[in-house]
N, CA, C and O atoms as CSV, one atom per row, in Angstrom:
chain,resi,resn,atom,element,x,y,z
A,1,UNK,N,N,0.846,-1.181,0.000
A,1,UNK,CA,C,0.000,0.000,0.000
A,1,UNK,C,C,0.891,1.245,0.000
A,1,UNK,O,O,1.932,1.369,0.645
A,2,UNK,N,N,0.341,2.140,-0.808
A,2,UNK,CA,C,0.781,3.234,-0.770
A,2,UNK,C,C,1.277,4.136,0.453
A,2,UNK,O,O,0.572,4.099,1.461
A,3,UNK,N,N,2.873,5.264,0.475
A,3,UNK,CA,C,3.196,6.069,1.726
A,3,UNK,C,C,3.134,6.548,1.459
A,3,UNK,O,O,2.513,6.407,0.405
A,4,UNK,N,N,3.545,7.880,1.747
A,4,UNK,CA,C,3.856,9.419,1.510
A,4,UNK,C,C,3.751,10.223,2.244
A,4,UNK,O,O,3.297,9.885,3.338
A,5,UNK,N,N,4.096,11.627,2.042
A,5,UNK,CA,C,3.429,12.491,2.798
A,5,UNK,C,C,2.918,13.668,2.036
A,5,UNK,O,O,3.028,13.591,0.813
A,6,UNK,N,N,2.512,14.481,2.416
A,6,UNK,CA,C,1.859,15.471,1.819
A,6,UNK,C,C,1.412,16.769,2.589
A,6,UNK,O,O,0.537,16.801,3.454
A,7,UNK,N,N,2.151,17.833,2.135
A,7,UNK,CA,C,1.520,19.210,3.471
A,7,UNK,C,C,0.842,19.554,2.933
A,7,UNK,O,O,0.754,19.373,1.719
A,8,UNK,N,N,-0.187,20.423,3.869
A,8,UNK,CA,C,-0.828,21.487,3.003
A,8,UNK,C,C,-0.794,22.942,4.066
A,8,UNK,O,O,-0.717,23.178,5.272
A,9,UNK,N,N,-0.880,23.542,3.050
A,9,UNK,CA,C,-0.733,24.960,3.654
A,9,UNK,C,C,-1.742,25.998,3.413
A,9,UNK,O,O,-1.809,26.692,2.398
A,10,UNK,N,N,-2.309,26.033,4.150
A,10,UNK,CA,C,-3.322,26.693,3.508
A,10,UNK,C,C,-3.946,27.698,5.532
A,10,UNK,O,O,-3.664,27.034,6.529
A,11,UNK,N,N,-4.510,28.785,5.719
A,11,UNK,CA,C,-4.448,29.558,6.732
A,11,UNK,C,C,-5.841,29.322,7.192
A,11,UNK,O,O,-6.147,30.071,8.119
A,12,UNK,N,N,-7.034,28.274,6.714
A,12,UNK,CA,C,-8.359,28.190,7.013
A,12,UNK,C,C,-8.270,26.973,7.569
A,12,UNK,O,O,-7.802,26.014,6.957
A,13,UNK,N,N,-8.625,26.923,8.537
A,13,UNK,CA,C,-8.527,25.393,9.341
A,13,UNK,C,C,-9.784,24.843,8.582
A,13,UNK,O,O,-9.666,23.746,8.035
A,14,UNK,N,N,-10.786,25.403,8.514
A,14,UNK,CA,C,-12.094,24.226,7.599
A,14,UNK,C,C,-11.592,23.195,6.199
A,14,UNK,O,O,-11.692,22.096,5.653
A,15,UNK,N,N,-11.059,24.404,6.167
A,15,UNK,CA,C,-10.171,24.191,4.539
A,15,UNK,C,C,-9.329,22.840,5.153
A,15,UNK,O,O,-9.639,21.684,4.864
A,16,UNK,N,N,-8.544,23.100,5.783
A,16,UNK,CA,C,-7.815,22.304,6.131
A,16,UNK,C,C,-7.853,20.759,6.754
A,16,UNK,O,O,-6.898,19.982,6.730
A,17,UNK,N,N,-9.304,20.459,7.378
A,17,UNK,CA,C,-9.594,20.047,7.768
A,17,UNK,C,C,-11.007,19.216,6.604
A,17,UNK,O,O,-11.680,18.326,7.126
A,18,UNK,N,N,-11.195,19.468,5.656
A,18,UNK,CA,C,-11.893,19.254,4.615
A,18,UNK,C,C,-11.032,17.927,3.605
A,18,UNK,O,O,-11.254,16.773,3.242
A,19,UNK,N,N,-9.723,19.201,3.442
A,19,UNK,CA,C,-8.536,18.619,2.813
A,19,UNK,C,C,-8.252,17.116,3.133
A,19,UNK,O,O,-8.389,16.143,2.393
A,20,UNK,N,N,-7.858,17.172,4.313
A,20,UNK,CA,C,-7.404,16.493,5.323
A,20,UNK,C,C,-8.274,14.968,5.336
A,20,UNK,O,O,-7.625,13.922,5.306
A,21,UNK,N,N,-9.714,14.948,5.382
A,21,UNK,CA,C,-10.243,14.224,5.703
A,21,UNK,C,C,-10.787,13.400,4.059
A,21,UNK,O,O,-11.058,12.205,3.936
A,22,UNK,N,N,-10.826,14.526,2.886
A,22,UNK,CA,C,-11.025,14.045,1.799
A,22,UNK,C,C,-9.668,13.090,1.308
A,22,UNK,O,O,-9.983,11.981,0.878
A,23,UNK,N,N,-8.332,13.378,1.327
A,23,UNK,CA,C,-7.891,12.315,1.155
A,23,UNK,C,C,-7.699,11.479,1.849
A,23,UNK,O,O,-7.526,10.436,1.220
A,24,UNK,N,N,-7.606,11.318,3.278
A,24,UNK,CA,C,-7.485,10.300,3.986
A,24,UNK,C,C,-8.445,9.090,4.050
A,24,UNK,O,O,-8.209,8.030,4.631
A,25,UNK,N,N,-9.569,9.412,3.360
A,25,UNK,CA,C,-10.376,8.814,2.769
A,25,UNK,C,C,-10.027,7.516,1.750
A,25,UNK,O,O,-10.242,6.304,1.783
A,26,UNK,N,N,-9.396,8.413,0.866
A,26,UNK,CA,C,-8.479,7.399,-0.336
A,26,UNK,C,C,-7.222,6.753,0.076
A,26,UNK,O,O,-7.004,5.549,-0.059
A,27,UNK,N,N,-6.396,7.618,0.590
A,27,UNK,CA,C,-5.485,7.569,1.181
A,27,UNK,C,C,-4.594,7.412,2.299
A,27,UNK,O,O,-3.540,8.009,2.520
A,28,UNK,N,N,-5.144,6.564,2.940
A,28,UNK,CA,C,-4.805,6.112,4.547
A,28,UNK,C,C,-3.791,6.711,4.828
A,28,UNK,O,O,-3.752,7.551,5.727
A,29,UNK,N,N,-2.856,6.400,4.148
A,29,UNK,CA,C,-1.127,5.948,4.147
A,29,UNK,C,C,-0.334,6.860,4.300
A,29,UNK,O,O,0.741,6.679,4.873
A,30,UNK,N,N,-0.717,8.050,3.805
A,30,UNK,CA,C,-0.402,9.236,3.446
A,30,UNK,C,C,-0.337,10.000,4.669
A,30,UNK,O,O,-1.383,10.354,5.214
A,31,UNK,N,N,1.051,10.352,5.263
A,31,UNK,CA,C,0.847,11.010,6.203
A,31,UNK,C,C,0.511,12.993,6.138
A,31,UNK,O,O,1.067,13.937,5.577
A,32,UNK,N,N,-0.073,12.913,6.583
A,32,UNK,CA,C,-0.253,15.009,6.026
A,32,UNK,C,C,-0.154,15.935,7.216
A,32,UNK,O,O,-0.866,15.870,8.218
A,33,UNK,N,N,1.017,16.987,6.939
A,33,UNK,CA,C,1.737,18.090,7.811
A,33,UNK,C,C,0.491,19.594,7.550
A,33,UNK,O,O,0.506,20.111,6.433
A,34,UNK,N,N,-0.002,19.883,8.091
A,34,UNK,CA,C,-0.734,21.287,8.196
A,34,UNK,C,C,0.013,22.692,8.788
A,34,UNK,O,O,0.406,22.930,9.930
A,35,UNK,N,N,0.055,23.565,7.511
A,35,UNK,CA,C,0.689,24.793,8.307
A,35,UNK,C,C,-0.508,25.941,8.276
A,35,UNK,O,O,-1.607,25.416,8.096
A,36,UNK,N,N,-0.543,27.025,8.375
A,36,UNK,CA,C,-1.416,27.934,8.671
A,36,UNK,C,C,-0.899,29.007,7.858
A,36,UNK,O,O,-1.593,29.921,7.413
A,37,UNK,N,N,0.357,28.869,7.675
A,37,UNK,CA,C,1.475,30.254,6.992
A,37,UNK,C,C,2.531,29.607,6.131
A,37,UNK,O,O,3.046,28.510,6.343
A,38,UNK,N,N,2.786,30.429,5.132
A,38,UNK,CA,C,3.655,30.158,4.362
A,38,UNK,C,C,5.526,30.740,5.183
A,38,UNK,O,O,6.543,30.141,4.831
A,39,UNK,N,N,5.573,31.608,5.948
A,39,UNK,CA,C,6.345,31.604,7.207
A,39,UNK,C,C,6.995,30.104,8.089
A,39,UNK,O,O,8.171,29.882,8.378
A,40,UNK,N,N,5.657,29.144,8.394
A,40,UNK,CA,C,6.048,28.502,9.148
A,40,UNK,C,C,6.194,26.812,8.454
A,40,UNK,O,O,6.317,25.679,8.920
A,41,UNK,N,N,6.090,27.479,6.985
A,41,UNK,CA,C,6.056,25.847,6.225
A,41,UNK,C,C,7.345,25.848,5.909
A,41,UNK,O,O,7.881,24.749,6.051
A,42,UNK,N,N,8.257,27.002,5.397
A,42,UNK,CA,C,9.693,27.576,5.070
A,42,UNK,C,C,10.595,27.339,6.391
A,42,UNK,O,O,11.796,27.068,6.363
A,43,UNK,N,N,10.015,27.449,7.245
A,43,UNK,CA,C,11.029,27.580,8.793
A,43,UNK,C,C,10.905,25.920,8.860
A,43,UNK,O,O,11.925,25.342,9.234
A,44,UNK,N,N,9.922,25.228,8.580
A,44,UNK,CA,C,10.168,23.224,8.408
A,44,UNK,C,C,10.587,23.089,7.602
A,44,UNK,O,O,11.596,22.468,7.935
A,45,UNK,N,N,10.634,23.276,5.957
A,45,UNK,CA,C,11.536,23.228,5.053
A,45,UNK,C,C,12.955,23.315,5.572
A,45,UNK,O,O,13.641,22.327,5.312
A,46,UNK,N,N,13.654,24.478,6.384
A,46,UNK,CA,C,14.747,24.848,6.522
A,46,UNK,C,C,15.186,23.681,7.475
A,46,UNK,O,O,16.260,23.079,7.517
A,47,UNK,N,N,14.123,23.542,8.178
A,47,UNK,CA,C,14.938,22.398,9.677
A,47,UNK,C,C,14.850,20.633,8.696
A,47,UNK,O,O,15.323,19.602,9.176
A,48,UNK,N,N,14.174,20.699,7.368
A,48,UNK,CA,C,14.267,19.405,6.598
A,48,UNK,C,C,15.600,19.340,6.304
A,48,UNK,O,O,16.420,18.429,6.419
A,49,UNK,N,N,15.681,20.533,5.879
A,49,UNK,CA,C,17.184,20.424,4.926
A,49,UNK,C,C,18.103,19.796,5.741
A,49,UNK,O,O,18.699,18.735,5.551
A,50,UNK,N,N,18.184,21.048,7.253
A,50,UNK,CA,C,19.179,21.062,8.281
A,50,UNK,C,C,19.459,19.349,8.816
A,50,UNK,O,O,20.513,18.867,9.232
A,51,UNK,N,N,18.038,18.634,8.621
A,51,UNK,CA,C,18.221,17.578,9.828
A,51,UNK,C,C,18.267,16.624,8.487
A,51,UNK,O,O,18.518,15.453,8.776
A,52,UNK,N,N,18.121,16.818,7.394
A,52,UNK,CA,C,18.091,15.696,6.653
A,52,UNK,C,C,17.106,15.049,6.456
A,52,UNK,O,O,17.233,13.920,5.981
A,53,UNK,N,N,15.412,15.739,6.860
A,53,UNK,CA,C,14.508,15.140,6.789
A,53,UNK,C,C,13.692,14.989,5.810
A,53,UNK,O,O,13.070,16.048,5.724
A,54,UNK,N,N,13.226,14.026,4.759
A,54,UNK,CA,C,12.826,13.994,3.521
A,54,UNK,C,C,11.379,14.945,3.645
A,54,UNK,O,O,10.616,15.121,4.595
A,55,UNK,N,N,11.371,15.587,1.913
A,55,UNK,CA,C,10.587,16.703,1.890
A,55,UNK,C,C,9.114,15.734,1.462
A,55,UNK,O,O,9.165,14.511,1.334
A,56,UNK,N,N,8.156,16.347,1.324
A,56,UNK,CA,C,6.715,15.943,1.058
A,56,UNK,C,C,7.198,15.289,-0.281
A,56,UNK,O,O,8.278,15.465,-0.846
A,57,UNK,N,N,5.969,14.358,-0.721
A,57,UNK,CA,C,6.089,13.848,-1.738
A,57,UNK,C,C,5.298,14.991,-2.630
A,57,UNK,O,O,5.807,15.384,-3.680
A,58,UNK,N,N,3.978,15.531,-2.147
A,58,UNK,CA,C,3.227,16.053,-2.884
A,58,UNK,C,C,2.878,17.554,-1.614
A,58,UNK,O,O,3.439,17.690,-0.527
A,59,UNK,N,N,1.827,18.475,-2.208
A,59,UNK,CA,C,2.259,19.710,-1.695
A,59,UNK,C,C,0.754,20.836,-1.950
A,59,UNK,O,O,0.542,21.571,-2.915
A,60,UNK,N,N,-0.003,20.650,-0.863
A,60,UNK,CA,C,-1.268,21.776,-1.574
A,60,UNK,C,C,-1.010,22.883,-1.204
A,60,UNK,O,O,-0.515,23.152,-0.110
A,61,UNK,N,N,-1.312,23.675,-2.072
A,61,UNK,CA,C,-0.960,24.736,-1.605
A,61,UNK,C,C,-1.988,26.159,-2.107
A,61,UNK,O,O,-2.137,26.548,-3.266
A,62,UNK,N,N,-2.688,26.832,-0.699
A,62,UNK,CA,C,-3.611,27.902,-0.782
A,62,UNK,C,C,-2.731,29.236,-1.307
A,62,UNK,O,O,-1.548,29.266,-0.969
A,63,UNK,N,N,-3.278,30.381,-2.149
A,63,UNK,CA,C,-2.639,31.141,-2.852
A,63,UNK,C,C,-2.668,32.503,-2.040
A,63,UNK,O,O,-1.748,33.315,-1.951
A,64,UNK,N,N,-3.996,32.576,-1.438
A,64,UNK,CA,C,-4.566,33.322,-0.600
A,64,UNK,C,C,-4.289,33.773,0.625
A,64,UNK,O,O,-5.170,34.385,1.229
A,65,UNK,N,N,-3.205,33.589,1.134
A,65,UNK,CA,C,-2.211,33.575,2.292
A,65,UNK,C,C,-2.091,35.062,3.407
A,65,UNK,O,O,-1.546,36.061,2.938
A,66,UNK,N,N,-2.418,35.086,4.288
A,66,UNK,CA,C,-1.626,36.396,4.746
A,66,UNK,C,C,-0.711,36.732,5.159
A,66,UNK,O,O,-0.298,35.809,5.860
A,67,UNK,N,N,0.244,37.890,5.204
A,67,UNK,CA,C,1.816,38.376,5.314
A,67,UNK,C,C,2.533,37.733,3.729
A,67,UNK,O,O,2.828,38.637,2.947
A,68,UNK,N,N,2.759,36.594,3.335
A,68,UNK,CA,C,3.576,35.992,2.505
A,68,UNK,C,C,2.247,34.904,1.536
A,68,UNK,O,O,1.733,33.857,1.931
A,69,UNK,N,N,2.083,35.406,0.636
A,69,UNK,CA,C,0.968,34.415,-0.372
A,69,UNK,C,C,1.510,33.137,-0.649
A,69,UNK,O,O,2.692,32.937,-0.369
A,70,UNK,N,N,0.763,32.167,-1.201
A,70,UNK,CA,C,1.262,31.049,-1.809
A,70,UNK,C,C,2.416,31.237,-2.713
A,70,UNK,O,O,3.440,30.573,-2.554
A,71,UNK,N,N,2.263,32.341,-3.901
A,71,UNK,CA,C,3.328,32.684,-4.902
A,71,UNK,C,C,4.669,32.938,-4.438
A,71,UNK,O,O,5.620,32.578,-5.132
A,72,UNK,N,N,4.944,33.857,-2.703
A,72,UNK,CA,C,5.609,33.905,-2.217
A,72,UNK,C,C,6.299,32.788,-1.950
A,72,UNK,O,O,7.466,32.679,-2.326
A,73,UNK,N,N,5.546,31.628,-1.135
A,73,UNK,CA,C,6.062,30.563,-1.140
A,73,UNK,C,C,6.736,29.982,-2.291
A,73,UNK,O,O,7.721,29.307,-1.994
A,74,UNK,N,N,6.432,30.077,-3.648
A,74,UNK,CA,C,6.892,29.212,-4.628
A,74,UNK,C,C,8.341,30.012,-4.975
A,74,UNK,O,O,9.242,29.330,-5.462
A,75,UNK,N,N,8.534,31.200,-4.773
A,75,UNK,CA,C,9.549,32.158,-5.175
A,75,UNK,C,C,10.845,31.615,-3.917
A,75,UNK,O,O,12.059,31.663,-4.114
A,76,UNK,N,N,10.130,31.098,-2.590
A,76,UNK,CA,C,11.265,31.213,-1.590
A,76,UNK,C,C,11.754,29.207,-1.915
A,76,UNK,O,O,12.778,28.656,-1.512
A,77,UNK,N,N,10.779,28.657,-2.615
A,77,UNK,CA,C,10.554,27.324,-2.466
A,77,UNK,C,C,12.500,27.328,-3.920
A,77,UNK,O,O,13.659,26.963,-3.722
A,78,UNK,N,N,11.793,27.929,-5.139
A,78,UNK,CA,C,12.704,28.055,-6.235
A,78,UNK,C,C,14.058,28.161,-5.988
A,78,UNK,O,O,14.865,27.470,-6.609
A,79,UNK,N,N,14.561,29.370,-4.706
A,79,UNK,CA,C,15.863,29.811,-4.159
A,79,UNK,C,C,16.224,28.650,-3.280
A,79,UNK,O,O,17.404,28.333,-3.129
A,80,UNK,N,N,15.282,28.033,-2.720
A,80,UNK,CA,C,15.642,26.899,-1.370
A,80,UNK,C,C,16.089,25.687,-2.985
A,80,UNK,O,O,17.255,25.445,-3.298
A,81,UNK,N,N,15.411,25.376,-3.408
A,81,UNK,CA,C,15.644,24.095,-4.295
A,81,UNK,C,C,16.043,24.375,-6.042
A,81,UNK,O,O,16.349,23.630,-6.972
A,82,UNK,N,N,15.915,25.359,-5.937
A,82,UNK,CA,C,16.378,25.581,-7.464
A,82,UNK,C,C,14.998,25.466,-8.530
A,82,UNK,O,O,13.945,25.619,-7.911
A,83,UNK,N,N,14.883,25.302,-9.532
A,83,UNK,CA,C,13.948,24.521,-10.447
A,83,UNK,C,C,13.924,23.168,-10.661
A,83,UNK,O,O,13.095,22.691,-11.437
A,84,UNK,N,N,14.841,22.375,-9.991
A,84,UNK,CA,C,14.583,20.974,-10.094
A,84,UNK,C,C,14.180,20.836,-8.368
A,84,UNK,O,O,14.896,20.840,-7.367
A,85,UNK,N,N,12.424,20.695,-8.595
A,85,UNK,CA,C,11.805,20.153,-7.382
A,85,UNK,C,C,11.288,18.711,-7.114
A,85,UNK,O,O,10.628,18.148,-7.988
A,86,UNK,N,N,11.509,18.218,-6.171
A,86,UNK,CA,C,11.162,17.183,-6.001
A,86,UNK,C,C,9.584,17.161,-5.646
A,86,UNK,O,O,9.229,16.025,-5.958
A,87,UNK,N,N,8.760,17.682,-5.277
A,87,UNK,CA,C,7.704,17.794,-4.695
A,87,UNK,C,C,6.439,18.753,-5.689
A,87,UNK,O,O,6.325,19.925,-6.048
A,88,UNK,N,N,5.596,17.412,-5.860
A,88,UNK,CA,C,4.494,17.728,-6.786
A,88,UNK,C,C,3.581,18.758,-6.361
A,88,UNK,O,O,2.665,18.165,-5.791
A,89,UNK,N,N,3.415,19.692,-6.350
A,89,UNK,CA,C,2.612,20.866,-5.901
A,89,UNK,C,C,1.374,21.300,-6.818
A,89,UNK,O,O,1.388,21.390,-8.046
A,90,UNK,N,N,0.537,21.494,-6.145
A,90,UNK,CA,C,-1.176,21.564,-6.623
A,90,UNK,C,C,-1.717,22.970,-6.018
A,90,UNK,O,O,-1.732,23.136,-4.798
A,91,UNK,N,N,-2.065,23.764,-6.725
A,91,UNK,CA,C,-2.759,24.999,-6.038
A,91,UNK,C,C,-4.212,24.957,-5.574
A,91,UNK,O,O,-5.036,24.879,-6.485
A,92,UNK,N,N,-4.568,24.986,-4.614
A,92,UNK,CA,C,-5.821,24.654,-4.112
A,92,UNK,C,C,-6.038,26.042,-3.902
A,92,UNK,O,O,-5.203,26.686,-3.267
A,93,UNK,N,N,-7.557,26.845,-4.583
A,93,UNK,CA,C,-7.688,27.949,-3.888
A,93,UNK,C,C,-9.641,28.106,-4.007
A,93,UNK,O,O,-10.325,27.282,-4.614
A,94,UNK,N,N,-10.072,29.031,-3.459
A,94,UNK,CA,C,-11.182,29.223,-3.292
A,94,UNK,C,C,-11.526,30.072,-4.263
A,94,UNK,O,O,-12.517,29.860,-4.961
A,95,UNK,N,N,-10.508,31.454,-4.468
A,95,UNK,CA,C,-11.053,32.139,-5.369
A,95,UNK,C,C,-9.812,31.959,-6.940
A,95,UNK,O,O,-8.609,32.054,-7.181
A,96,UNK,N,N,-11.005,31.676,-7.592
A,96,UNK,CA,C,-10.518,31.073,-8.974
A,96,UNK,C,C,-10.809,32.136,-9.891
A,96,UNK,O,O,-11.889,32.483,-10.371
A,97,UNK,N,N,-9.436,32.675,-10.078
A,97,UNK,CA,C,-9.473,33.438,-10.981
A,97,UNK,C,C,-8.774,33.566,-12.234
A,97,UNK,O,O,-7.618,33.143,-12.227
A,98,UNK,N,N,-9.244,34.089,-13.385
A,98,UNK,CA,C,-8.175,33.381,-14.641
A,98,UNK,C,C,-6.838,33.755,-14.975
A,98,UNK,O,O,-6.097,33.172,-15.767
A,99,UNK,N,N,-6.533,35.030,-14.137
A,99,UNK,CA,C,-5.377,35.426,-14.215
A,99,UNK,C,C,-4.324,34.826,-12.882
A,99,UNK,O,O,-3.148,35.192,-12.866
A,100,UNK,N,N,-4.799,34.001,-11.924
A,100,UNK,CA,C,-3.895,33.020,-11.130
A,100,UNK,C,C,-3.538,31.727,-11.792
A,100,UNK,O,O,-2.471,31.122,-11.891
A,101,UNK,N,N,-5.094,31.417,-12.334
A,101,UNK,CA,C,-4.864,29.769,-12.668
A,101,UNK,C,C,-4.172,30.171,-14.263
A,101,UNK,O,O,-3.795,29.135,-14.811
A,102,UNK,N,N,-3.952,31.280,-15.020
A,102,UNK,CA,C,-2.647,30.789,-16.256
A,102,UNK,C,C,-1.533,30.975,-15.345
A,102,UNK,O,O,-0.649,30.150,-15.580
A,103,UNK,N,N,-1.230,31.845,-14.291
A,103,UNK,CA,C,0.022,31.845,-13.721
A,103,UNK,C,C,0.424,30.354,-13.314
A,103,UNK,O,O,1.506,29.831,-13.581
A,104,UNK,N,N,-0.567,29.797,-12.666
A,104,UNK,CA,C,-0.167,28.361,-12.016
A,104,UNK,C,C,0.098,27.537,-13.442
A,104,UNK,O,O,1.194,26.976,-13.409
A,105,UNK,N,N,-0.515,27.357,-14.488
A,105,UNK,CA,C,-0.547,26.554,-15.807
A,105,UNK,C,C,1.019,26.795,-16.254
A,105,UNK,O,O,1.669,25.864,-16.729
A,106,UNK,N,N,1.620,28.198,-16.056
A,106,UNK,CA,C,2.884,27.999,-16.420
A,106,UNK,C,C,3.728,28.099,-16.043
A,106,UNK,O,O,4.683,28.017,-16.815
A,107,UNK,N,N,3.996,28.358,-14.526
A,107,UNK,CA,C,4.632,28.206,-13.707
A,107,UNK,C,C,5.210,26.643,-13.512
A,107,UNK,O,O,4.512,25.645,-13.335
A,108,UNK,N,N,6.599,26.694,-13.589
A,108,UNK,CA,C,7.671,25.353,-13.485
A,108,UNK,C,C,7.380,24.597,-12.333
A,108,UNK,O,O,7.665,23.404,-12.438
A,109,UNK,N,N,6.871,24.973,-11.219
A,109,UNK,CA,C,6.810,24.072,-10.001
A,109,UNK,C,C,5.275,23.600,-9.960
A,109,UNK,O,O,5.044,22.688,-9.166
A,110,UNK,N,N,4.039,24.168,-10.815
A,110,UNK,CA,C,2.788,23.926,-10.034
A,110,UNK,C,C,2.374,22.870,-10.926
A,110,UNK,O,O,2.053,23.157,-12.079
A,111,UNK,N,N,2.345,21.638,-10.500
A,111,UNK,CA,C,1.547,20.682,-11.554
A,111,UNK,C,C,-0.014,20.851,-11.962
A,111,UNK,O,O,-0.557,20.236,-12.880
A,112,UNK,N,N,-0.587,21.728,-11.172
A,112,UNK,CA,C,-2.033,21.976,-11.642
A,112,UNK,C,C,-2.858,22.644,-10.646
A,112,UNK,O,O,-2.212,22.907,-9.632
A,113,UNK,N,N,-4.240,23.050,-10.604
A,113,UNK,CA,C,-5.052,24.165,-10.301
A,113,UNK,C,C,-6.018,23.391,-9.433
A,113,UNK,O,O,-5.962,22.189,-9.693
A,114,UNK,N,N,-6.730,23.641,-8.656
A,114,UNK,CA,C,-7.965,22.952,-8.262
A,114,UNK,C,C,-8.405,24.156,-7.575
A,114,UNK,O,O,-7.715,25.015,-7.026
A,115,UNK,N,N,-10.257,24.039,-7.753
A,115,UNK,CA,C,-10.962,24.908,-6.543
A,115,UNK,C,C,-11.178,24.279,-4.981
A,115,UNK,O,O,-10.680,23.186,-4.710
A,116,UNK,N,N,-11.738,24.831,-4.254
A,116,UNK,CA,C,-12.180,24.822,-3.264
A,116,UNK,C,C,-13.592,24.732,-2.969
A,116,UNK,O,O,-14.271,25.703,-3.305
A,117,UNK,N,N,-14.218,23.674,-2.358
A,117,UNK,CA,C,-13.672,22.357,-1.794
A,117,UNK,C,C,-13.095,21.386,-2.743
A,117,UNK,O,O,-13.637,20.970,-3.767
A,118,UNK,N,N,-12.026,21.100,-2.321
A,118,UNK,CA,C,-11.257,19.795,-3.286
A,118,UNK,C,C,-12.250,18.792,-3.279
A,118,UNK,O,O,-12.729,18.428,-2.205
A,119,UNK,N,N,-12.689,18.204,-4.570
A,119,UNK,CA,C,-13.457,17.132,-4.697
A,119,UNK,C,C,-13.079,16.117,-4.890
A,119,UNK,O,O,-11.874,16.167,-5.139
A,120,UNK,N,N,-13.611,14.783,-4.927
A,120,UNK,CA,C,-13.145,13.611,-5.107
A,120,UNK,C,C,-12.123,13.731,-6.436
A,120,UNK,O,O,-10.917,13.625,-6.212
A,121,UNK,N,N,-12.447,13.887,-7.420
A,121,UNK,CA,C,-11.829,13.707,-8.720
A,121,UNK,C,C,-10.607,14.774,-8.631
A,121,UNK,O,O,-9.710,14.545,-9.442
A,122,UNK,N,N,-10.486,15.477,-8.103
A,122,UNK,CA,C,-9.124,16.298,-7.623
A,122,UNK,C,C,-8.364,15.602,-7.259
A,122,UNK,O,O,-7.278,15.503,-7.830
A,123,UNK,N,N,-8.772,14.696,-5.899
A,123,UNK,CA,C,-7.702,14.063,-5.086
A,123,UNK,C,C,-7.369,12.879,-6.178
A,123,UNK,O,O,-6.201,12.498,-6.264
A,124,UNK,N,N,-8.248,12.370,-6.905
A,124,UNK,CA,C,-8.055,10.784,-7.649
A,124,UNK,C,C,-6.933,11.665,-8.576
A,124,UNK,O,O,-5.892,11.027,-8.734
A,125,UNK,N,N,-6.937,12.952,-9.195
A,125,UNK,CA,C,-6.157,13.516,-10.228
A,125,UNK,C,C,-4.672,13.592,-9.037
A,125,UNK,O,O,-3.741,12.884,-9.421
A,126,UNK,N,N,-4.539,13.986,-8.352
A,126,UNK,CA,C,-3.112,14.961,-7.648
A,126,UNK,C,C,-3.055,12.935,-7.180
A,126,UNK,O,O,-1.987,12.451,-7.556
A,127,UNK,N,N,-3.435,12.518,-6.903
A,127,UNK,CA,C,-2.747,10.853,-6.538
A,127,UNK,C,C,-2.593,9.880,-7.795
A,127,UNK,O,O,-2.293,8.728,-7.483
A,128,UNK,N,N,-2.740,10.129,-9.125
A,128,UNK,CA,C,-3.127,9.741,-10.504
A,128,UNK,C,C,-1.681,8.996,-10.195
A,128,UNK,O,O,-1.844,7.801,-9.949
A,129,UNK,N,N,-0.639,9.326,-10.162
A,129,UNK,CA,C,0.545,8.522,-10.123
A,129,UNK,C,C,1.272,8.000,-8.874
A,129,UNK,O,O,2.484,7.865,-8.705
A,130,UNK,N,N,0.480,7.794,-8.222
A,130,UNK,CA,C,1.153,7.303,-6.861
A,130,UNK,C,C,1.632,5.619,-6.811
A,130,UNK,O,O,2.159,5.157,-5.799
């Protein structure tokens, strides 16, 4: 059976807790890290590196953020790892708008777009290759 892990970051605990329970559904196995801030997902990133602790396999990520946005995150994510990322990243956001989701479409790190609430066929898509 399938492992992994998977954060999500996103600052709405419903959200989070939606997330959370929709894949664990499919996905037993899958262990999942919750941050609230894109601040405090970067400060675990940094102590991954430091301690050697393997990064997420996969990566949701809310765009909508306060102090530091999701985009922020992907800009500090690029300098931490370069353009060769290991970690499949999915933008989960509520407000869907067409000038985020072409940014995410061509942006090098985001494998793809989803709204809010993540639905079944989201999670079956972002686990399609597990």
């Amino acid at each position: 059976m399938e492992e992994g892990t998977l954060w999500i970051i996103d600052d709405d605990m419903v959200s989070q807790f939606a997330m959370t329970y929709k894949i664990g559904q499919s996905h037993p196995n899958y262990r999942i890290t919750t941050f609230y801030s894109v601040q405090e997902a970067l400060d675990y990133l940094q102590e991954c590196r430091e301690k050697q602790i393997a990064l997420p396999h996969k990566l949701l990520l809310d765009l909508g953020l306060p102090v530091l946005s999701g985009w922020d995150f992907l800009v500090q994510l690029e300098k931490f790892n370069g353009k060769a990322n290991p970690i499949d990243i999915y933008i989960v956001s509520s407000f869907s708008n067409s000038t985020d989701r072409n940014r995410a479409q061509r942006h090098p790190l985001v494998k793809d777009y989803f709204n809010k609430p993540l639905s079944k066929s989201a999670v079956d898509k972002i686990f399609m290759w597990c």
